[in-house]
N, CA, C and O atoms as a CHARMM CRD file, in Angstrom:
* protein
*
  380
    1    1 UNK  N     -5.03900-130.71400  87.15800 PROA 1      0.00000
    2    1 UNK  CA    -5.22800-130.40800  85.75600 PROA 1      0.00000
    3    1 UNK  C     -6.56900-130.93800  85.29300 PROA 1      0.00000
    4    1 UNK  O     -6.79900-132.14500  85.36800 PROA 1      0.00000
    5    2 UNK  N     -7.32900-130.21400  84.89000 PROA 2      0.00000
    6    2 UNK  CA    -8.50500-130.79500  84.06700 PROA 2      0.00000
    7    2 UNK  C     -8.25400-130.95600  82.58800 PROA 2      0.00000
    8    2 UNK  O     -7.47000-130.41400  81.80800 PROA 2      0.00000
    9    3 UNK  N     -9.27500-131.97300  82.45100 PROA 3      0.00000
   10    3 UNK  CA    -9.21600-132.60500  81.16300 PROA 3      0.00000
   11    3 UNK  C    -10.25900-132.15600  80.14300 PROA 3      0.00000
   12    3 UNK  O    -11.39400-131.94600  80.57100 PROA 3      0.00000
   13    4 UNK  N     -9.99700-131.97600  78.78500 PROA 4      0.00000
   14    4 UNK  CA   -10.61700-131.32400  77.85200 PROA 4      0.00000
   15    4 UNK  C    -12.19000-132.23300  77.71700 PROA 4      0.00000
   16    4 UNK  O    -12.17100-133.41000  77.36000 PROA 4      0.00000
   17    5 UNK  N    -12.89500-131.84800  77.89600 PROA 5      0.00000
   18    5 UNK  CA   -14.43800-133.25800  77.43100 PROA 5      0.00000
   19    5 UNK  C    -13.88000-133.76600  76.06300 PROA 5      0.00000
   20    5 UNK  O    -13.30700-133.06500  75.22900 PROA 5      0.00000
   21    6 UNK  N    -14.16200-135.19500  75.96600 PROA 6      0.00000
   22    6 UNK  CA   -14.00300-135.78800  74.87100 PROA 6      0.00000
   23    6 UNK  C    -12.68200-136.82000  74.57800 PROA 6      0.00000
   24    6 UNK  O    -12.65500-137.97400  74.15000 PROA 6      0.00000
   25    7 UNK  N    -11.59900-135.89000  75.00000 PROA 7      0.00000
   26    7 UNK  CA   -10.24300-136.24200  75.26000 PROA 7      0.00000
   27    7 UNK  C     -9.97400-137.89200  75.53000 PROA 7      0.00000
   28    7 UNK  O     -9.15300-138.53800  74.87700 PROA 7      0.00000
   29    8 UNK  N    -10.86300-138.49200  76.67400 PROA 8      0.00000
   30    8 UNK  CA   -10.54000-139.51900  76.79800 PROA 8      0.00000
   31    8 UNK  C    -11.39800-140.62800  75.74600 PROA 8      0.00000
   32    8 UNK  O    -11.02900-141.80100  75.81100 PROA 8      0.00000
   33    9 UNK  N    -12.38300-140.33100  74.91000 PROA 9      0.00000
   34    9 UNK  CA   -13.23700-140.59100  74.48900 PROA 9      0.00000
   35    9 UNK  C    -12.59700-140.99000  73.19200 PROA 9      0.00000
   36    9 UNK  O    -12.72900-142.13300  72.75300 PROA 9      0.00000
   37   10 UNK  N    -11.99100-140.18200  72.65200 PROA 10     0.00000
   38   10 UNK  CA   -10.68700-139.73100  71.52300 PROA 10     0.00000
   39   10 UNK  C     -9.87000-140.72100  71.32800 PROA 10     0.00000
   40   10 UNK  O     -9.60600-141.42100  70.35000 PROA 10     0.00000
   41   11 UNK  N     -9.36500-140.65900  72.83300 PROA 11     0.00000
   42   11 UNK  CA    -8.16000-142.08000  73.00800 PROA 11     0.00000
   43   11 UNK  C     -8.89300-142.95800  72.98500 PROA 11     0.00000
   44   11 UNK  O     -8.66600-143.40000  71.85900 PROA 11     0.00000
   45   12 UNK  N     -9.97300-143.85100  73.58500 PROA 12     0.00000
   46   12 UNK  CA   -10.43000-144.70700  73.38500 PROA 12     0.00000
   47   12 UNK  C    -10.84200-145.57200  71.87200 PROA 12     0.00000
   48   12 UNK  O    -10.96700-146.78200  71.68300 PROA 12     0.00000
   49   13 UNK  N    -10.98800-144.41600  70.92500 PROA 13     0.00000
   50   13 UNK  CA   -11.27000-144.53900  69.78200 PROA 13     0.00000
   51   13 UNK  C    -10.04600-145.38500  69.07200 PROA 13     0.00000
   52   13 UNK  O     -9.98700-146.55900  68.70700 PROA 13     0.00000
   53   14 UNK  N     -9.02000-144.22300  69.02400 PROA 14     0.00000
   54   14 UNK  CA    -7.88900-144.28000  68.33400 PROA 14     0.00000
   55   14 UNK  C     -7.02100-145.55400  68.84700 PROA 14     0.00000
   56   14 UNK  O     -6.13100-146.15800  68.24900 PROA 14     0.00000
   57   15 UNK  N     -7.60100-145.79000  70.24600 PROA 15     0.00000
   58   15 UNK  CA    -6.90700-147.23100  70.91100 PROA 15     0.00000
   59   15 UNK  C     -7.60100-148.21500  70.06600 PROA 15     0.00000
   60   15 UNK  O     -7.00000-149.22800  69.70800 PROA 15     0.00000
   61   16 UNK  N     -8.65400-148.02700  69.76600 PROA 16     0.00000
   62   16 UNK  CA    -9.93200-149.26700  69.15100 PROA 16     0.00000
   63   16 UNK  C     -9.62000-149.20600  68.03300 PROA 16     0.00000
   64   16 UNK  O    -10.26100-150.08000  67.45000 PROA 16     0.00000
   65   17 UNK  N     -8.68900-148.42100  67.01000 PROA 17     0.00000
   66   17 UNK  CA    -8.99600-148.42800  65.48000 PROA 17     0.00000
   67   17 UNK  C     -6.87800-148.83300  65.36100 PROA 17     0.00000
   68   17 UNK  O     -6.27000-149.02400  64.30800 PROA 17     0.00000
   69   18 UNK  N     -6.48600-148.84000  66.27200 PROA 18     0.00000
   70   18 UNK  CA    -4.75700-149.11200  66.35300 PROA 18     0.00000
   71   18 UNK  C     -4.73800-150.83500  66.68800 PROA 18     0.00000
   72   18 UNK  O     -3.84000-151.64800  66.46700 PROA 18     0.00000
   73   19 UNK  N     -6.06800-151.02700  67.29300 PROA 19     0.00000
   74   19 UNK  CA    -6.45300-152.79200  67.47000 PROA 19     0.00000
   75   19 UNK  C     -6.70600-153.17600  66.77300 PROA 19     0.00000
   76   19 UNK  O     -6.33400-154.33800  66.61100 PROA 19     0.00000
   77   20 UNK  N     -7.39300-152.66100  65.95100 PROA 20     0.00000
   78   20 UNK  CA    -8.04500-153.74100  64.70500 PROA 20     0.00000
   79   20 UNK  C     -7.22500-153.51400  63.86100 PROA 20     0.00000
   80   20 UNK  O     -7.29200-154.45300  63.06700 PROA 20     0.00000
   81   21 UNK  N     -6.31300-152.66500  63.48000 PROA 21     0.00000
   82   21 UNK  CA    -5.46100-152.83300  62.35100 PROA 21     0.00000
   83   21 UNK  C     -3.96500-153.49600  62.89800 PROA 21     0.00000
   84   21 UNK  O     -3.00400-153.48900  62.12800 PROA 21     0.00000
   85   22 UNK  N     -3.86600-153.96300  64.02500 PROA 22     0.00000
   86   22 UNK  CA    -2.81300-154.75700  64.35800 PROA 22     0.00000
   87   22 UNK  C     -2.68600-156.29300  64.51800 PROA 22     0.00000
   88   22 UNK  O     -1.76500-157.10500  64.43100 PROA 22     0.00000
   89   23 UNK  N     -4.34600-156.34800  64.85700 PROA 23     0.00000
   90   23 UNK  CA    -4.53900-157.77000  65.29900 PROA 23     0.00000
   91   23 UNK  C     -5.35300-158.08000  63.61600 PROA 23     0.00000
   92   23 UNK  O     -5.27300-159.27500  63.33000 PROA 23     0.00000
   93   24 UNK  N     -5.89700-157.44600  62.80300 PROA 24     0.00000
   94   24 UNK  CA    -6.53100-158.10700  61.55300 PROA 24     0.00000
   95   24 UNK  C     -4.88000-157.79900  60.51200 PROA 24     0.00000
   96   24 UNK  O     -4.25700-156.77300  60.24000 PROA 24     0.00000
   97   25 UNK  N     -4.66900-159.32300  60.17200 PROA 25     0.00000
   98   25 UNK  CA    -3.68900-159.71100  59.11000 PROA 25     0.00000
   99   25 UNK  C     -3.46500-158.86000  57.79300 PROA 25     0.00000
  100   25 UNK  O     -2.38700-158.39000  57.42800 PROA 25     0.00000
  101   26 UNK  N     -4.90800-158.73200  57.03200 PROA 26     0.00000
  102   26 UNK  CA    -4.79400-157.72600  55.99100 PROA 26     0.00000
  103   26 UNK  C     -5.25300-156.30700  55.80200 PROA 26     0.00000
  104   26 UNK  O     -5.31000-155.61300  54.78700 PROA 26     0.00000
  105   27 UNK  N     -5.54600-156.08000  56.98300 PROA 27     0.00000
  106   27 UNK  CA    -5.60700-154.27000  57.33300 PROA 27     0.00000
  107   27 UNK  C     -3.91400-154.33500  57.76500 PROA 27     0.00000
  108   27 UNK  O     -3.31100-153.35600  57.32500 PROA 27     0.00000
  109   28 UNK  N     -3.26400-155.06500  58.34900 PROA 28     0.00000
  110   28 UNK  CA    -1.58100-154.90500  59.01500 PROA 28     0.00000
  111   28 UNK  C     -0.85400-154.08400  57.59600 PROA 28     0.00000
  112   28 UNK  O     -0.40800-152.97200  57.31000 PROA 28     0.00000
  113   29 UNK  N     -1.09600-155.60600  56.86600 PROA 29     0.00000
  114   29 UNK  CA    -0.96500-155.21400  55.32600 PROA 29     0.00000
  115   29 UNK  C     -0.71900-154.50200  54.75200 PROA 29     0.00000
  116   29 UNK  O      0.35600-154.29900  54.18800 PROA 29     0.00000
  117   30 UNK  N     -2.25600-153.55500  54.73500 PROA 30     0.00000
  118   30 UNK  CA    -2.33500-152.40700  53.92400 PROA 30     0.00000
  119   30 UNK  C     -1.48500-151.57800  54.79400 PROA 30     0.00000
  120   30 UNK  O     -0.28700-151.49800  54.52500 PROA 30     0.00000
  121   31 UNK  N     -1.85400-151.10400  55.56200 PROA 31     0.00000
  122   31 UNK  CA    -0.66800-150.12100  56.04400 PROA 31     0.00000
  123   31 UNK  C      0.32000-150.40700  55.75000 PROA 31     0.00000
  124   31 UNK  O      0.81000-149.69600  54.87100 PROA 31     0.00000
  125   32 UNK  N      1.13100-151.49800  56.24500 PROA 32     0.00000
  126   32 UNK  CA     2.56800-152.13200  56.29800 PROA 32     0.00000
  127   32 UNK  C      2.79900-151.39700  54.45000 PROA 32     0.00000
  128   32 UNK  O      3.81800-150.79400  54.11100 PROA 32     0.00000
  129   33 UNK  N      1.79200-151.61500  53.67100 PROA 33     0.00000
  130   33 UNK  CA     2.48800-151.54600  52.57600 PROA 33     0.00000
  131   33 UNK  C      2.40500-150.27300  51.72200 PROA 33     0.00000
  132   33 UNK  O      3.04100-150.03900  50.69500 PROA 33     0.00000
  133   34 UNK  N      1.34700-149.36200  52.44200 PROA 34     0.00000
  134   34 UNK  CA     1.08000-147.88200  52.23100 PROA 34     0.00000
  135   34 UNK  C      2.44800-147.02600  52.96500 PROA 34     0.00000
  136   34 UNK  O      3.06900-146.14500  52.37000 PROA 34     0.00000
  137   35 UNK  N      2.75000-147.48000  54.34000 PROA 35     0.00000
  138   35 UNK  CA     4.17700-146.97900  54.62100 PROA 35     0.00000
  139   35 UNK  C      5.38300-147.39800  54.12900 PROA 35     0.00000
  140   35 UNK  O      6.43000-146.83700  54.45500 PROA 35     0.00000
  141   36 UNK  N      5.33400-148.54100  53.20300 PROA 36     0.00000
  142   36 UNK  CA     6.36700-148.67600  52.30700 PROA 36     0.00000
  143   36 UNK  C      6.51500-147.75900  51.25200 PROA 36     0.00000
  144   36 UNK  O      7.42600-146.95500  51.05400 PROA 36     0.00000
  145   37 UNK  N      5.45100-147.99900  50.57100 PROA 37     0.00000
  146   37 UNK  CA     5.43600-147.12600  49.16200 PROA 37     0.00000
  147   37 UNK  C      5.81300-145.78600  49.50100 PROA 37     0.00000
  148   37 UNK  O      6.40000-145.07200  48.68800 PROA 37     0.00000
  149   38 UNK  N      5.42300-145.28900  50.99300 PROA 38     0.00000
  150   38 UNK  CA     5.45000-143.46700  51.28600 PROA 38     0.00000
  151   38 UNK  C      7.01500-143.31000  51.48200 PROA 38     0.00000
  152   38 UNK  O      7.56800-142.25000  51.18800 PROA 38     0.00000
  153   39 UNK  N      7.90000-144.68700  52.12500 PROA 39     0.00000
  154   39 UNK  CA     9.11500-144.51500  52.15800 PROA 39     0.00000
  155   39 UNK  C      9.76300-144.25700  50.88300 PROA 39     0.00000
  156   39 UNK  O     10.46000-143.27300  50.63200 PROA 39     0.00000
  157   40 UNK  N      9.43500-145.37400  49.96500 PROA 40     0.00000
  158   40 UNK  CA     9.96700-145.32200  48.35700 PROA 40     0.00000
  159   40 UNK  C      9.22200-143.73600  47.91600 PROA 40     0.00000
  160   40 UNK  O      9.32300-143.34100  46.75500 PROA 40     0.00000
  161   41 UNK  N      8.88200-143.35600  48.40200 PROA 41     0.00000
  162   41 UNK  CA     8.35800-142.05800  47.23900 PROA 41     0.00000
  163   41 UNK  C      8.98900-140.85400  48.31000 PROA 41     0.00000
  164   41 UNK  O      9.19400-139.69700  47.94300 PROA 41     0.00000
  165   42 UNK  N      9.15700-141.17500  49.19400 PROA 42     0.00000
  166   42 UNK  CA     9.96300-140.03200  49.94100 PROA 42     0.00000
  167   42 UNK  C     11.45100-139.94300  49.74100 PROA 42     0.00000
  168   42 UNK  O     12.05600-138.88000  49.60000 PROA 42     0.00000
  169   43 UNK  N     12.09700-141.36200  49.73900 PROA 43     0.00000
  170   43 UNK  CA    13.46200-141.53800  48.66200 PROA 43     0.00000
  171   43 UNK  C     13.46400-140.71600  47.36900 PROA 43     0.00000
  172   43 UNK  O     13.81800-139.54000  47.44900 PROA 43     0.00000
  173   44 UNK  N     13.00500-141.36100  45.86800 PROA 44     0.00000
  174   44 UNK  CA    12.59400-140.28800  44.81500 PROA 44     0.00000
  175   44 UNK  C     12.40100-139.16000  45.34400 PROA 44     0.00000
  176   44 UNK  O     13.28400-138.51200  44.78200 PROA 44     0.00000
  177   45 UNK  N     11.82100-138.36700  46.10100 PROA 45     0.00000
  178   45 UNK  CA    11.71900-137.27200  46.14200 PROA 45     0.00000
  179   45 UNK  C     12.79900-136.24200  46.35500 PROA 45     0.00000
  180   45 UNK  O     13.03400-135.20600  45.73300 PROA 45     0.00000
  181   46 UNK  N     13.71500-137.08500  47.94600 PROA 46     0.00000
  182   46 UNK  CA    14.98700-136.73800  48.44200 PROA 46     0.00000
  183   46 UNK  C     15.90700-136.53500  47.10300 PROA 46     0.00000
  184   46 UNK  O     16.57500-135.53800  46.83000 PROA 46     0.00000
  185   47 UNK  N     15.79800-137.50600  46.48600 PROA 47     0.00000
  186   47 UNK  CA    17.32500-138.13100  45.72700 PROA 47     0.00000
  187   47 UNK  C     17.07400-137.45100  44.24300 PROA 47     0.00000
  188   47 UNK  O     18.11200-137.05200  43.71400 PROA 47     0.00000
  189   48 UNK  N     16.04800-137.28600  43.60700 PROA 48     0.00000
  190   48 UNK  CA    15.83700-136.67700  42.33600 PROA 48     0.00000
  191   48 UNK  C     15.18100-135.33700  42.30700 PROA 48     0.00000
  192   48 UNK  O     15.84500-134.49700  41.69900 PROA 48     0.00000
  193   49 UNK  N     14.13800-134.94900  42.76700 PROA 49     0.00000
  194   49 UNK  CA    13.23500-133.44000  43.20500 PROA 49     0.00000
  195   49 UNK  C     13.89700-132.70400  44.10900 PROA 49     0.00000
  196   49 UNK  O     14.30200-131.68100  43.55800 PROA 49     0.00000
  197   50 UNK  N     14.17400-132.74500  45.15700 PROA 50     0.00000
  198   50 UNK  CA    14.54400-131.83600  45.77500 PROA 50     0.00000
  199   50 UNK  C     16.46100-132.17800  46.26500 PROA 50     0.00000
  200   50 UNK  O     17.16000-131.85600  47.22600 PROA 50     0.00000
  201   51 UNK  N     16.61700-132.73000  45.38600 PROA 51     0.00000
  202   51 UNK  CA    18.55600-132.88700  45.84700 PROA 51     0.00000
  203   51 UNK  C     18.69200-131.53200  46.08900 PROA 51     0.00000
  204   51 UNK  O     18.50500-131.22200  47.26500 PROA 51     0.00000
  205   52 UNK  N     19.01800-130.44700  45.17300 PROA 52     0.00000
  206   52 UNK  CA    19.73300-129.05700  45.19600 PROA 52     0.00000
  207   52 UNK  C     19.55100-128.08600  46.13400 PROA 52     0.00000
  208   52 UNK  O     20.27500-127.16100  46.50300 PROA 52     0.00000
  209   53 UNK  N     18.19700-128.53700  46.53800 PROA 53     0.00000
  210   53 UNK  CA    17.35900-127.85200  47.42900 PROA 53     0.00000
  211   53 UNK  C     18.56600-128.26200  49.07800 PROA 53     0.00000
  212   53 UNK  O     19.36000-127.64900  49.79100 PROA 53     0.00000
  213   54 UNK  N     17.94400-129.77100  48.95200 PROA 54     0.00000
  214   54 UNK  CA    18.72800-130.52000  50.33400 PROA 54     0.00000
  215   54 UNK  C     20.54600-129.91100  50.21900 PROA 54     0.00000
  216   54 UNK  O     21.10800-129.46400  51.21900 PROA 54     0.00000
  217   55 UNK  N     21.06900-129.98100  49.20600 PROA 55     0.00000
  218   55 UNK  CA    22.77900-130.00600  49.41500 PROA 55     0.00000
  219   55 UNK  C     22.82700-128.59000  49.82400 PROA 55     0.00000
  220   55 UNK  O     23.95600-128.25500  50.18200 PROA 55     0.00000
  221   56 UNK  N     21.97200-127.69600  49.87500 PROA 56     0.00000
  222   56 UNK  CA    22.48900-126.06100  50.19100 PROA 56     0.00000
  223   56 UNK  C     22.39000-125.94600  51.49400 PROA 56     0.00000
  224   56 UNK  O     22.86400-124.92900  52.00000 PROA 56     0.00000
  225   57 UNK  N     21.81300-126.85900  52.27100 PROA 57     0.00000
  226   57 UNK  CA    22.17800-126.29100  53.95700 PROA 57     0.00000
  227   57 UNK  C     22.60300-127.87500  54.13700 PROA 57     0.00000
  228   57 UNK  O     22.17000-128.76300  53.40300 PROA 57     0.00000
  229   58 UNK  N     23.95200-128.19000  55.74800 PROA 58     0.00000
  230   58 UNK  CA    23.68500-129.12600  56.17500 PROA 58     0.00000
  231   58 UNK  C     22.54700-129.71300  57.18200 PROA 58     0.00000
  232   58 UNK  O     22.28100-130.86200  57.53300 PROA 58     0.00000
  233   59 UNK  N     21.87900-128.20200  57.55800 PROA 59     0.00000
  234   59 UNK  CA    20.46000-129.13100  58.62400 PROA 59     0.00000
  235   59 UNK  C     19.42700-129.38600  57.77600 PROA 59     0.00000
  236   59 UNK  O     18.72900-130.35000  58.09400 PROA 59     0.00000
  237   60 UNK  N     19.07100-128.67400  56.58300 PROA 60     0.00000
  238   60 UNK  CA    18.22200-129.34400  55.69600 PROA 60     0.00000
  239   60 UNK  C     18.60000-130.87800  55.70200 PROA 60     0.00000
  240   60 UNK  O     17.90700-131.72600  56.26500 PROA 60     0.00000
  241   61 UNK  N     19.36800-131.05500  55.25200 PROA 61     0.00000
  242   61 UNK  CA    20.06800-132.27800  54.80300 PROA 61     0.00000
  243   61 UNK  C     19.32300-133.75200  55.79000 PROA 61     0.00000
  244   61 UNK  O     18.49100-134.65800  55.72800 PROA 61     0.00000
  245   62 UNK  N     20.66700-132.93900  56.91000 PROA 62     0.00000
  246   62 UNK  CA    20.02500-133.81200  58.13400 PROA 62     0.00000
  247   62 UNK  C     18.74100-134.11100  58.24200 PROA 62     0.00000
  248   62 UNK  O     18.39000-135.27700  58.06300 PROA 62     0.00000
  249   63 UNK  N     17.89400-133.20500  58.52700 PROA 63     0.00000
  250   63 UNK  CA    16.85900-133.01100  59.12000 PROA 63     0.00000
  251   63 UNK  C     15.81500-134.56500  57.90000 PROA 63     0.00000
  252   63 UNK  O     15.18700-135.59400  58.14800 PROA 63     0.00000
  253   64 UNK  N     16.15500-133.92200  56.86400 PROA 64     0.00000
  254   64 UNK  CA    15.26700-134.68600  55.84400 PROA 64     0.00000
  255   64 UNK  C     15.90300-136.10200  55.69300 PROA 64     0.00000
  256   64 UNK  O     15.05400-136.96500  55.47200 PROA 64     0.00000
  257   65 UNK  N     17.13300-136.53500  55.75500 PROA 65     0.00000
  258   65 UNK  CA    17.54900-137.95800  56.10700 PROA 65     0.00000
  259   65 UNK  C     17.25600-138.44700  57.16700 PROA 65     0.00000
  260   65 UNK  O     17.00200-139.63800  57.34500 PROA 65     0.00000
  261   66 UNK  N     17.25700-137.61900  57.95900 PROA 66     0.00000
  262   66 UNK  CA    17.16300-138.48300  59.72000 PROA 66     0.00000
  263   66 UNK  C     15.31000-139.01400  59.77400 PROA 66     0.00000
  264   66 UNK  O     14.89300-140.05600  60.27900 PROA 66     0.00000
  265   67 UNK  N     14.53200-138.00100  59.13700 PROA 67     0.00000
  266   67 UNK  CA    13.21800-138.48100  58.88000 PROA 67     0.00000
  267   67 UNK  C     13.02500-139.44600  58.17500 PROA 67     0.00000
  268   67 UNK  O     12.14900-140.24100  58.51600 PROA 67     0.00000
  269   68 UNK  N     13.78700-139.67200  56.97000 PROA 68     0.00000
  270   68 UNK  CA    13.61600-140.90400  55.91200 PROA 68     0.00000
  271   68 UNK  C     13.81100-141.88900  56.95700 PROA 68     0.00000
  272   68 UNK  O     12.91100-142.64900  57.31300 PROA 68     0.00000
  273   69 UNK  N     15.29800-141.88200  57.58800 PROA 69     0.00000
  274   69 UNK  CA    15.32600-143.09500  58.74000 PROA 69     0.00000
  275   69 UNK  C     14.84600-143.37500  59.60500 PROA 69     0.00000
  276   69 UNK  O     15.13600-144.35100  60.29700 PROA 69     0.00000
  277   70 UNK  N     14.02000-142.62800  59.78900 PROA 70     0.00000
  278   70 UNK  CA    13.15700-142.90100  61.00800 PROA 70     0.00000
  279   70 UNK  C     11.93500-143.72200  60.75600 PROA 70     0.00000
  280   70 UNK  O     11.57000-144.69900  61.41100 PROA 70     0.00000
  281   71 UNK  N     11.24100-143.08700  59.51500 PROA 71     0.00000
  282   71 UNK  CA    10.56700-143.96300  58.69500 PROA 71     0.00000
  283   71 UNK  C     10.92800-145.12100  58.54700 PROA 71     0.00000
  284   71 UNK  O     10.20000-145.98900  59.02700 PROA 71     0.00000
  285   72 UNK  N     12.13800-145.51600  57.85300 PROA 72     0.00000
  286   72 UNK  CA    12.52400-146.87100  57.72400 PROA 72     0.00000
  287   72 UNK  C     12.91000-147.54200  58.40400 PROA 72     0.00000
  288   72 UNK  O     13.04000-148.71600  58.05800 PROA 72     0.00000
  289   73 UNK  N     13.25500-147.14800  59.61300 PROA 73     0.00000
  290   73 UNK  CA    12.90600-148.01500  61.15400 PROA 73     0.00000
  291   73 UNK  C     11.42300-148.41500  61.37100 PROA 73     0.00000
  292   73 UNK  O     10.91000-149.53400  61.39600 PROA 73     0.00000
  293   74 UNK  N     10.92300-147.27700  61.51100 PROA 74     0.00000
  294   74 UNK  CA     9.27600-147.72100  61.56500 PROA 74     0.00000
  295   74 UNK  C      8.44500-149.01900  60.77600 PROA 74     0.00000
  296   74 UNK  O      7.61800-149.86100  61.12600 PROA 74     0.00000
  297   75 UNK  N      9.17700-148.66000  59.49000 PROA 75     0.00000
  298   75 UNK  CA     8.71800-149.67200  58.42200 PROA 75     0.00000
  299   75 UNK  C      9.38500-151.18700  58.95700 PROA 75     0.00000
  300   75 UNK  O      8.81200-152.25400  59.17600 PROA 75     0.00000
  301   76 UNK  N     10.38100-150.92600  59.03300 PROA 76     0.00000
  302   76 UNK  CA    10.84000-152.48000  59.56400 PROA 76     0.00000
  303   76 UNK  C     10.63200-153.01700  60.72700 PROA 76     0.00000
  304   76 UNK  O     10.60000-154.24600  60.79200 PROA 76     0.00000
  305   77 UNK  N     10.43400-152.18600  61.96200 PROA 77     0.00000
  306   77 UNK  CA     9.50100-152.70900  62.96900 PROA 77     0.00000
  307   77 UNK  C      8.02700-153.38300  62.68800 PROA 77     0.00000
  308   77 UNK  O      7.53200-154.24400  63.41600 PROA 77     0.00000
  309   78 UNK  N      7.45100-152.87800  61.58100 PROA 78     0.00000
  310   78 UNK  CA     5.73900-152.92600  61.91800 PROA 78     0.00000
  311   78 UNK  C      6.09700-154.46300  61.02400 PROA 78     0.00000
  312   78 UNK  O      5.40000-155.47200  61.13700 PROA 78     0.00000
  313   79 UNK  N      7.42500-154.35100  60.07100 PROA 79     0.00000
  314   79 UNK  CA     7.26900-155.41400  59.47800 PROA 79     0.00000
  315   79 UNK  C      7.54300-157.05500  60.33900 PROA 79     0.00000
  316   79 UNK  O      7.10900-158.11200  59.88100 PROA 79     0.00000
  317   80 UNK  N      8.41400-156.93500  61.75400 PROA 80     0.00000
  318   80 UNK  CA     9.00000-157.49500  62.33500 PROA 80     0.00000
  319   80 UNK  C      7.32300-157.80400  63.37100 PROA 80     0.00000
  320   80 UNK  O      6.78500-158.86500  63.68800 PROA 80     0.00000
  321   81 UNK  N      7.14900-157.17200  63.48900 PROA 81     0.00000
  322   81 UNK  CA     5.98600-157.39000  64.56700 PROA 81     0.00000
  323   81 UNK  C      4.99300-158.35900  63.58700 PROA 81     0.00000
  324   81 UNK  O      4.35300-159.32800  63.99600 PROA 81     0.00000
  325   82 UNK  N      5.02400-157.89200  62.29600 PROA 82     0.00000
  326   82 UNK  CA     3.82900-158.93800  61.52100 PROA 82     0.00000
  327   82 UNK  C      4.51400-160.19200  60.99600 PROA 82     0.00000
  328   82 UNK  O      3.88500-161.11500  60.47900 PROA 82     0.00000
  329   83 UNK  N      5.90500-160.17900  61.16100 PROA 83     0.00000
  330   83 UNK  CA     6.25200-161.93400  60.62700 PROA 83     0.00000
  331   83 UNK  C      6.16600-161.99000  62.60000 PROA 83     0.00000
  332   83 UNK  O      5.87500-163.17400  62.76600 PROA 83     0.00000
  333   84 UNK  N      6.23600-161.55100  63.59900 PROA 84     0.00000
  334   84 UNK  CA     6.21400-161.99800  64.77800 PROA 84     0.00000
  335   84 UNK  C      4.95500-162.90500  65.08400 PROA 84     0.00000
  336   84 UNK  O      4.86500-164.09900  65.37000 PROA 84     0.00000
  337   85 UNK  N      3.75100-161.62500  64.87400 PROA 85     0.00000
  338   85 UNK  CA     2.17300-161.91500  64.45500 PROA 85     0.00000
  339   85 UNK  C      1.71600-163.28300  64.09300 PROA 85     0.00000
  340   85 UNK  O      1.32900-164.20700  64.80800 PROA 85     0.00000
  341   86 UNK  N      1.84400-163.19400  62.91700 PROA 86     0.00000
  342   86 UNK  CA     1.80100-164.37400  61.85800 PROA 86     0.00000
  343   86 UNK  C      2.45500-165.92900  62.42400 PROA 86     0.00000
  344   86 UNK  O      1.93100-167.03600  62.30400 PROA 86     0.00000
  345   87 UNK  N      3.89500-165.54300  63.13000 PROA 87     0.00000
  346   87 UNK  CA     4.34600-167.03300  63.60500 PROA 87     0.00000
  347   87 UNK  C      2.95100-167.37700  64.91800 PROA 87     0.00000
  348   87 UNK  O      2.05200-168.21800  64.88600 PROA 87     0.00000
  349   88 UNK  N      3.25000-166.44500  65.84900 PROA 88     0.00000
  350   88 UNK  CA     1.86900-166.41500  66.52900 PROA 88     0.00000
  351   88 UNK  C      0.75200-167.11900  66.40100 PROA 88     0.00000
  352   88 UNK  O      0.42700-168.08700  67.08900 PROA 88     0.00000
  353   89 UNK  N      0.03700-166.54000  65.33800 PROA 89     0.00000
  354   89 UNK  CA    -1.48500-167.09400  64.55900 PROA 89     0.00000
  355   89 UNK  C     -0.85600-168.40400  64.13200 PROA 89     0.00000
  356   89 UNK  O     -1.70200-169.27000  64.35400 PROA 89     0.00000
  357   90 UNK  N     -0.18600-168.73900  63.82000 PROA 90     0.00000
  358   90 UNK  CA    -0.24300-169.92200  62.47800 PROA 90     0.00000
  359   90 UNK  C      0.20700-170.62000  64.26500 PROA 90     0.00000
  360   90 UNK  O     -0.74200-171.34200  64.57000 PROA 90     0.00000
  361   91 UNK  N      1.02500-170.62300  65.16200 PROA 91     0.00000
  362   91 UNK  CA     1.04700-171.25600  66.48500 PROA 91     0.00000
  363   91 UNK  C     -0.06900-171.97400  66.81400 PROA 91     0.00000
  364   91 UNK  O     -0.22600-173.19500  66.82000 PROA 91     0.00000
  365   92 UNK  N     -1.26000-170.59500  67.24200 PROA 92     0.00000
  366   92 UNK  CA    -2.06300-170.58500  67.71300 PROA 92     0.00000
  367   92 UNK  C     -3.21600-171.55900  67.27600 PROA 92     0.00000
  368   92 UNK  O     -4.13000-172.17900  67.81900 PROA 92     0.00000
  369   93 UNK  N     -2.54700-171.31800  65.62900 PROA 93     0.00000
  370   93 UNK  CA    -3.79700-172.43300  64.92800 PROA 93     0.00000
  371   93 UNK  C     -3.79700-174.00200  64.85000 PROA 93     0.00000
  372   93 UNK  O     -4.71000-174.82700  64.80900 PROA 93     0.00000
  373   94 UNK  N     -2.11400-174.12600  64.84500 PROA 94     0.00000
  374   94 UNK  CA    -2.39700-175.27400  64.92500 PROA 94     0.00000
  375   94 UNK  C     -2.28700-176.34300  66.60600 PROA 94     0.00000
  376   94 UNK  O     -2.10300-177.56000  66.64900 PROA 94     0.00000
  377   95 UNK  N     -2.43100-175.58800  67.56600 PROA 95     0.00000
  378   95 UNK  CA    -2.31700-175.81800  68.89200 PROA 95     0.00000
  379   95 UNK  C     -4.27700-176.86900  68.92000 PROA 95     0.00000
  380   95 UNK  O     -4.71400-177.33300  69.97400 PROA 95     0.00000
């Protein structure tokens, strides 16, 4: 199989910009807290805007809950990894 030019170049990037926002404390942050808010506004949306829409099929339904939860797994992982982080650093610092 050949590889597209660039392709690995791409990943390298996206590996380099997934580092610095994991290992810097208040870039973690901002994300951590931009995928919160997108959870809370994807709730409101589910639960008040589009209810009538969601109750007329059950795979709508599904489909759009099982995403909210998936999200909110996500959210509580990235949050678990940054109190993990943090015990880490504050370890590290005072070693």
């Amino acid at each position: 199989m050949s590889r597209k030019p660039g392709k690995s170049g791409e990943w390298e990037v996206n590996k380099g910009i997934a580092e610095a926002i994991l290992r810097d404390r208040t870039q973690r942050r901002k994300v951590m807290s931009f995928f919160a808010f997108l959870l809370l506004a994807v709730f409101a949306v589910g639960l008040w805007a589009i209810d009538d829409w969601l109750a007329r099929g059950l795979w709508r339904f599904l489909i759009y809950w099982g995403g909210c939860a998936l999200l909110a797994v996500f959210v509580m992982l990235f949050a678990l990894f940054d109190a993990l982080a943090v015990l880490r650093e504050e370890r590290d610092r005072s070693e």
